[in-house]
C-alpha positions as CSV (number, residue, x, y, z in Angstrom):
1,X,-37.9,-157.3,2.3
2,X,-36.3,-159.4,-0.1
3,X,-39.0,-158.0,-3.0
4,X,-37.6,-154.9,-2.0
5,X,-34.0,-155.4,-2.0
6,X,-34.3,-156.4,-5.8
7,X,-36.4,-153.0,-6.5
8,X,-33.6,-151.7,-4.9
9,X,-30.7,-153.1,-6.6
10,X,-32.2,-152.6,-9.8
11,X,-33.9,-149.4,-9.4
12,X,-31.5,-147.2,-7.8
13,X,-32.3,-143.9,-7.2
14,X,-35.8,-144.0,-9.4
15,X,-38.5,-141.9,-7.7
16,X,-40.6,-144.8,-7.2
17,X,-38.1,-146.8,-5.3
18,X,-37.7,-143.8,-3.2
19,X,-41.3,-143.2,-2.6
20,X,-41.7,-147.1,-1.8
21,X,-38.7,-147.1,0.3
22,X,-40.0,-143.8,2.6
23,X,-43.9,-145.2,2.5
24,X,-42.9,-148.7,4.0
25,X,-39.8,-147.1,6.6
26,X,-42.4,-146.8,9.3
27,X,-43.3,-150.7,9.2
28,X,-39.8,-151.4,9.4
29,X,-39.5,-149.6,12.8
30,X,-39.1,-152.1,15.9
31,X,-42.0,-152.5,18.1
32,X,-40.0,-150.8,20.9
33,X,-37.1,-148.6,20.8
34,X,-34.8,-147.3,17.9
35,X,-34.6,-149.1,14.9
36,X,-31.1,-151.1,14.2
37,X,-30.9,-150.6,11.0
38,X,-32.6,-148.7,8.2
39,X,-35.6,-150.2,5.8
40,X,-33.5,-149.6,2.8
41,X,-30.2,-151.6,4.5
42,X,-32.7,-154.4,5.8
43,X,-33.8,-154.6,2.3
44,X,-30.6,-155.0,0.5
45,X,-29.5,-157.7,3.4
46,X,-32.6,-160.1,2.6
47,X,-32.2,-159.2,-1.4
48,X,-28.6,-160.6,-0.9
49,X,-29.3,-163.1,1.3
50,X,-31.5,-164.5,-1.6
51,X,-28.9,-164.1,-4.5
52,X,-26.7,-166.1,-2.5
53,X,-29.4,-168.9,-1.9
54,X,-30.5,-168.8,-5.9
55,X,-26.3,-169.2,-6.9
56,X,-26.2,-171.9,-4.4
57,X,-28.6,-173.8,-6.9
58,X,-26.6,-172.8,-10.2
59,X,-27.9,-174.7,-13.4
60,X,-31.3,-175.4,-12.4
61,X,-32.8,-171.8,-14.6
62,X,-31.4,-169.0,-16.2
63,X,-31.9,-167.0,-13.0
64,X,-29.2,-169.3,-10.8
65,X,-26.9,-168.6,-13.6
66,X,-27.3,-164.6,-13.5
67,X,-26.9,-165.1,-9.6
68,X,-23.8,-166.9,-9.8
């Protein structure tokens, strides 16, 4: 999800995203019932989740400062 999330926020609206995005909604899908949220909204969760973890850790790379 997280690998995703960043094809996502920085590929928005590229066919590929949206061709990965509708090839991997049916794993995304709960084992029973409706799903609570959409693959695309999962995605962005875990991508954000991660930017927050990676500013948490500012000055180790070049990375936690672009997070930050």
């Amino acid at each position: 999800m997280e690998d995703l999330g960043k094809l996502v926020r920085k590929g928005p609206g590229l066919p590929f995203v949206d061709a990965t995005i509708t090839a991997m909604t049916p794993g995304c899908r709960r084992p029973s019932g409706p799903p609570s949220t959409s693959c695309e909204e999962r995605a962005r969760a875990a991508d954000l989740y991660w930017i927050i973890e990676v500013a948490s850790r500012r000055g180790e790379s070049p990375a936690t400062y672009r997070a930050f």
